[in-house]
C-alpha positions in Angstrom: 284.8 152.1 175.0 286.8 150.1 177.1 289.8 150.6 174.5 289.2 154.3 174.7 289.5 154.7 178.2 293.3 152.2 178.0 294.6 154.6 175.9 293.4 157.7 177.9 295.1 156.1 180.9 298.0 155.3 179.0 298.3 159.4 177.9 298.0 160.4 181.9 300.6 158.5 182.9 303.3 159.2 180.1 302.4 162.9 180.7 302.8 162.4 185.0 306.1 160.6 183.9 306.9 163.7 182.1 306.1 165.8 184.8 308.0 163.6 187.2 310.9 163.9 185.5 310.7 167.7 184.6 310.6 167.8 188.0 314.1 166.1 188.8 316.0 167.4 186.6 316.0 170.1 183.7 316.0 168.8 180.0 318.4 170.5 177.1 316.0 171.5 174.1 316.8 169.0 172.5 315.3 166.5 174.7 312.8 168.4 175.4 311.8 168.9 171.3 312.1 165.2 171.2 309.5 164.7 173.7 307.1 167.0 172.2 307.4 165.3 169.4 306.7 162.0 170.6 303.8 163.1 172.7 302.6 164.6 169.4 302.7 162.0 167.7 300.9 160.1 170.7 298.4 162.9 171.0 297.5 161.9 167.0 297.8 158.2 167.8 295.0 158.7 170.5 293.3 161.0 168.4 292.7 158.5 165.2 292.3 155.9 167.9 289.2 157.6 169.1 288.2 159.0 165.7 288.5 155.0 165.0 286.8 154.1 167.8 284.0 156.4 167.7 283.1 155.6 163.9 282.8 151.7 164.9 280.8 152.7 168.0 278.6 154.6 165.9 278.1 151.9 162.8 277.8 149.2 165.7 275.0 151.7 167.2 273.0 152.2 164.3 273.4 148.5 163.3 271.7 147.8 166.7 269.6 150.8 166.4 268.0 148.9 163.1 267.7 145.8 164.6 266.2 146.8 167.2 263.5 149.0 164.9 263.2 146.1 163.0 262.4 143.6 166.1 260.2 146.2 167.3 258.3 146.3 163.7 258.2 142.7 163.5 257.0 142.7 167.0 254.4 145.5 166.5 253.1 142.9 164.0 253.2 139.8 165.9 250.8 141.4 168.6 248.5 143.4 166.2 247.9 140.2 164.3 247.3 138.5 168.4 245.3 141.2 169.1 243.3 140.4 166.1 243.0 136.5 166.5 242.3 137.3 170.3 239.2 139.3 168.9 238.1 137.0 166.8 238.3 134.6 169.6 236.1 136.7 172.3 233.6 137.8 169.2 233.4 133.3 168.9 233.3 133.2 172.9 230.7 135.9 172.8 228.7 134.2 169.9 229.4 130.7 171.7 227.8 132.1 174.9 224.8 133.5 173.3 224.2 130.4 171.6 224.4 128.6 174.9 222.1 131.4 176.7 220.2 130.5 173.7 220.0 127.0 174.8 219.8 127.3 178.2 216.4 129.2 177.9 215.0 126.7 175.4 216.1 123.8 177.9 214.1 126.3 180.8 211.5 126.5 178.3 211.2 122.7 177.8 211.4 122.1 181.6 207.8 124.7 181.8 206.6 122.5 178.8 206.7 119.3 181.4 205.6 120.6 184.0 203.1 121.8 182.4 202.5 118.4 180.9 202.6 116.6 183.8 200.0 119.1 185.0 197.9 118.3 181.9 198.6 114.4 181.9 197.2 114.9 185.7 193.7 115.3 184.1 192.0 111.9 183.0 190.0 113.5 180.3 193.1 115.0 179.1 195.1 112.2 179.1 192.3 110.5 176.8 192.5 113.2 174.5 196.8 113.3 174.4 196.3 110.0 173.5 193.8 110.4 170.7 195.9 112.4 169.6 199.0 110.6 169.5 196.6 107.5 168.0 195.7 109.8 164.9 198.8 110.7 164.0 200.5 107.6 163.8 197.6 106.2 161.8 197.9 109.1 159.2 202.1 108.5 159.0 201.3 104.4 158.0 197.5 104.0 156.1 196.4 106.2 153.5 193.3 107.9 154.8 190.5 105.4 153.1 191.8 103.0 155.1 190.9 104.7 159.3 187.9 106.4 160.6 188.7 108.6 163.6 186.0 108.7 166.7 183.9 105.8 164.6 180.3 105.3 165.9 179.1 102.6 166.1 174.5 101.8 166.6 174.7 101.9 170.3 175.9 105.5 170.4 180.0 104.4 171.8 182.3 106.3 170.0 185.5 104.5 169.0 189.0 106.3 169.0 189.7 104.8 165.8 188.8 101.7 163.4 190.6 100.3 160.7 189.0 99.2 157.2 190.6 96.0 156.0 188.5 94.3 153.3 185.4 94.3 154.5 185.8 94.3 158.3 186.9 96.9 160.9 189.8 96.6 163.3 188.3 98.8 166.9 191.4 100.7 168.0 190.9 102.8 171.2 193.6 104.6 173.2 193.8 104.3 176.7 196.7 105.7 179.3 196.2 104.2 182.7 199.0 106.6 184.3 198.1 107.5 187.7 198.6 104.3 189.2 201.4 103.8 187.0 203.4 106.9 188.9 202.6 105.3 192.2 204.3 102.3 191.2 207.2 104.3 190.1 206.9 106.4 193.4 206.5 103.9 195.8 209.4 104.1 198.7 208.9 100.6 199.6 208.0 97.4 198.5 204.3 97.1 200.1 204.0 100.3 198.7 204.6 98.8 195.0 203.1 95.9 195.2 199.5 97.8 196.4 200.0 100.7 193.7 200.5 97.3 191.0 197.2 95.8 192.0 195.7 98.8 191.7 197.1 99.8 188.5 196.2 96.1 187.2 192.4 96.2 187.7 192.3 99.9 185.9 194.5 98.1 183.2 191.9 95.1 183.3 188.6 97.7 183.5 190.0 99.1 180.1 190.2 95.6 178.8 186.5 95.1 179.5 185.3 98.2 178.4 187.4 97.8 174.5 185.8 94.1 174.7 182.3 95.0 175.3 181.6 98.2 173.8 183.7 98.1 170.3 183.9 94.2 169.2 180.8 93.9 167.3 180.6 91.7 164.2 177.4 92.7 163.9 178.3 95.7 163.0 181.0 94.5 160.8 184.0 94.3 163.2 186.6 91.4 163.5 186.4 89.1 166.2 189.8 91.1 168.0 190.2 95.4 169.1 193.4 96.7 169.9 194.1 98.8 173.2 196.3 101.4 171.9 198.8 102.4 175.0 200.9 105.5 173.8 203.5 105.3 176.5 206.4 102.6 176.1 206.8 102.2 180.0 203.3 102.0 180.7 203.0 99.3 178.4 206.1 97.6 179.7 204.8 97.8 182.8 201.0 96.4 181.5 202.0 93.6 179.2 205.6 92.4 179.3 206.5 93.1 183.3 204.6 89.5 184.6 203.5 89.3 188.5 203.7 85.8 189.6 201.4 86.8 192.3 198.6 86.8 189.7 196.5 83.9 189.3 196.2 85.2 185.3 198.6 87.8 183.7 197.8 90.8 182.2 198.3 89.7 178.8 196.3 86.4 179.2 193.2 88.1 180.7 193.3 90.4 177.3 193.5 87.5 174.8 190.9 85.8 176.9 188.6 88.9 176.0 190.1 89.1 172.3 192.2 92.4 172.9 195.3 93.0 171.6 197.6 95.5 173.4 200.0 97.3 171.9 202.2 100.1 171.9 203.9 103.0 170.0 206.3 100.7 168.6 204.3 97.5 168.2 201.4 99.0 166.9 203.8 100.2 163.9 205.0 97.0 163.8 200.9 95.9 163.0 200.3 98.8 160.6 203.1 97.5 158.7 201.9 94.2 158.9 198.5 95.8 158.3 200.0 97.4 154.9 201.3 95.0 153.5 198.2 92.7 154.1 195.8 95.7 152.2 198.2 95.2 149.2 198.1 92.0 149.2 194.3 92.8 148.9 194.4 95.1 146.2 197.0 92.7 144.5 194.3 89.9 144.6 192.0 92.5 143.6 193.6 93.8 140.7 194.2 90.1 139.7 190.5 89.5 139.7 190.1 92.6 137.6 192.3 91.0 135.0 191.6 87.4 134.9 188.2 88.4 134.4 189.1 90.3 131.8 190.8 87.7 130.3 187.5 85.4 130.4 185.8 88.3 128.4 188.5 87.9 125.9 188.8 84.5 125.9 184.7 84.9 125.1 185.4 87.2 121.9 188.0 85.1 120.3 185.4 82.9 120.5 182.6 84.7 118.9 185.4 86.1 116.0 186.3 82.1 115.7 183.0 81.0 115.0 182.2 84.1 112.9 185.0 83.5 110.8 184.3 79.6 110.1 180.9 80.7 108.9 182.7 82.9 106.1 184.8 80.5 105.1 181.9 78.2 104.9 180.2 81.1 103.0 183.3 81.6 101.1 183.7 77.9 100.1 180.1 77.4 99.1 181.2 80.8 96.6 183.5 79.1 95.1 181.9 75.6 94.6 178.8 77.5 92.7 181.5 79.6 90.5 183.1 76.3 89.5 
């Protein structure tokens, strides 16, 4: 364009030269034929010149023209295929949040579950029984079912949570959860306040004791010489056995082995059942062992019998063949 618009400016001033000197003086024909000639030929000149100029302006404008198509293609592309991964993104966003809604009701859920177990666990009775229950099935994940009674009565009418057949004896097994003094140690504000809710919670811990002692050791009745005070809450029993108070004349744990209780926890009564199971096959190895070895003696008895049988044939045999010779 800018070459265009040179050579138009170029034209108007060789044509106001012309004018300008038409004007000064008057030309013969001659010079007057030459100079149509000339701006003839200038008038062609300009003329290809633009013809020219146009045609590359017009390849240049179409080569731009496709570019820019094809940018605008390739673009068209690039966002449709953003647009796409941008709703695959908020359909994941959306899934992710309904999974987390999800969630979030199942964690509200689980917060009504305690507080509605803490509402149950306020209950005495129903304490006992959450932790019958929690006594059954950890016996039923370790023994094989010939091996516990559930609620095993005993002459005097006491009903034990559980007892455990080993050989020929029973192992007393009885669940108790001293909790409510146990939360007023944890929600004391002070230290007075602790150390009254700990004495507290000591003699219920030691009234247990007493109670498993007296009413389910009975080797009269074919119980060992020992029960076991099952405690189904780790703390609590932390708090019972392992946690000492030097003010006590006679710790926890001392005062129970005085009366020949054990107490143990979720995770050491496991440790016992193991100890427990590997103990009745031992038994049943012994057993078994028996079985055979008096087998064996049976055996041993009719080798015997076929040895003494079979001397008397030869016998028989040789006195045969004395009396055919």
């Amino acid at each position: 364009m800018e070459t265009i618009l040179l050579i138009l400016l170029i034209f108007v001033i060789i044509l106001l030269i012309f004018g300008l000197i038409s004007l000064r003086k008057p030309q013969d024909e001659k010079a007057l034929i030459l100079m149509q000639q000339q701006i003839d030929s200038l008038r062609n000149q300009v003329s290809e010149s633009l013809k020219s100029t146009t045609q590359t302006v017009n390849t240049q404008l179409a080569t731009i023209l496709d570019q820019v198509n094809k940018q605008l293609t390739g673009l068209n592309q690039n966002i449709g295929t953003r647009l796409d991964n941008a709703a695959k993104v908020f359909g994941e966003v959306q899934k992710g949040l309904g999974t987390v809604m999800q969630a979030t009701e199942r964690v509200y859920e689980i917060g009504k579950d305690i507080s509605t177990l803490q509402e149950i666990l306020r209950a005495p009775k129903l304490r006992g029984t959450l932790g019958e229950l929690f006594l059954g099935d950890l016996l039923s994940q370790i023994l094989p079912a010939q091996h516990y009674t559930l609620q095993y009565k005993f002459k005097s009418g006491e009903a034990v949570d559980a007892v455990i057949h080993i050989g020929q004896g029973l192992v007393p097994v009885d669940s108790k959860f001293p909790l409510e003094n146990f939360k007023k140690i944890i929600e004391a504000t002070s230290e007075e306040e602790k150390k009254v809710a700990r004495k507290k919670f000591i003699s219920d811990v030691k009234k247990h004791i007493d109670d498993i002692s007296k009413k389910y050791i009975l080797p009269d009745e074919g119980t060992f010489d020992f029960a076991l005070m099952y405690i189904p809450a780790e703390n609590v029993y932390y708090e019972t056995i392992i946690k000492e108070d030097s003010s006590e004349e006679k710790t926890i744990s001392s005062y129970a082995l005085d009366k020949r209780v054990i107490p143990v926890s979720p995770n050491s009564f496991y440790a016992y059942l193991q100890a427990i199971v590997l103990g009745l096959k031992g038994m049943r190895i012994e057993k078994n062992a028996r079985v055979i070895l008096e087998n064996l003696m049976r055996l041993k008895g009719d080798f015997a019998r076929f040895r003494d049988d079979f001397e008397v044939l030869g016998k028989h045999i040789s006195s045969a063949k004395a009396k055919y010779e």
